[in-house]
C-alpha positions in Angstrom: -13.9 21.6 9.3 -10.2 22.9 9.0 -9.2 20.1 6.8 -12.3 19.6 3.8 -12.0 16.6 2.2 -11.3 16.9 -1.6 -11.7 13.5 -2.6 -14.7 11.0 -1.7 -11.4 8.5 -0.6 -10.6 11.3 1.7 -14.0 12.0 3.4 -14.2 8.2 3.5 -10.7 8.2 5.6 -11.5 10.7 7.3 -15.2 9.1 8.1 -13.6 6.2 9.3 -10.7 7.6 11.7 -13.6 9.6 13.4 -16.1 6.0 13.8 -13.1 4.6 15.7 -12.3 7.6 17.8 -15.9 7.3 18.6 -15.8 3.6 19.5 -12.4 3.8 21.5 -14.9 5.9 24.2 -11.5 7.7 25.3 -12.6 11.1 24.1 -14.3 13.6 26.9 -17.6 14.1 25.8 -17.9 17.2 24.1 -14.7 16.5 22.1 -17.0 13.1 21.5 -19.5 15.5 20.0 -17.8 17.4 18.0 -16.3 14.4 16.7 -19.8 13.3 16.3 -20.8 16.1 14.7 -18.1 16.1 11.6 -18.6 12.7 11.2 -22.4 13.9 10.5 -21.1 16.1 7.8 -18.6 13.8 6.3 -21.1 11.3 6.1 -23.2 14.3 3.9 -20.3 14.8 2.0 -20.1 11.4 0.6 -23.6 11.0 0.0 -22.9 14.2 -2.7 -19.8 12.6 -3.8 -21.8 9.4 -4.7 -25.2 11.2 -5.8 -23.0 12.8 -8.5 -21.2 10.2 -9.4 -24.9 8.0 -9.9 -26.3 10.7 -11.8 -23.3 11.0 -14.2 -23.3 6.9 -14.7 -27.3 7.2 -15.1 -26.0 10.1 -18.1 -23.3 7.8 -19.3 -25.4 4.5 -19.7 -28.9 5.8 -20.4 -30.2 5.6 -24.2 -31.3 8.4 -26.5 -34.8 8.0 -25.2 -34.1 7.7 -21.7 -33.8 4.5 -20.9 -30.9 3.1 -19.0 -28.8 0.9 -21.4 -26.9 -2.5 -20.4 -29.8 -3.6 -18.4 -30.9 -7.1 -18.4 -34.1 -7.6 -20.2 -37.1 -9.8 -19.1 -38.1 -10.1 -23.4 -37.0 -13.7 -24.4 -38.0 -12.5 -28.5 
């Protein structure tokens, strides 16, 4: 990819522009792949933008011992 995404609102952008390429059908088919293709890794790429940004909320909000904090509780004591 000449142009990596720096930003998870730029994979996202760029994501999107490539889903309606897809869906015009006016591409020849191997650009359509290729298009394809990126879009497969863009769609990687924001999975790893939101895994690390759920493991350092999981970091931010969990207790000293472990337990995620802010949590609704099903104790009525």
């Amino acid at each position: 990819m000449a142009d990596e995404p720096v930003t998870f609102e730029e994979a996202m952008a760029r994501l999107e522009r490539i889903v309606a390429d897809l869906e015009s059908g006016s591409f020849p088919r191997e650009e359509s792949l290729k298009k394809f293709e990126e879009g497969i890794q863009l769609g990687k790429t924001c999975r790893e933008f939101l895994d690390r940004a759920d493991a350092r909320v999981r970091t931010l909000t969990s207790t000293e011992n472990g337990e995620i904090s802010g949590e609704d509780s099903t104790d009525d004591e």
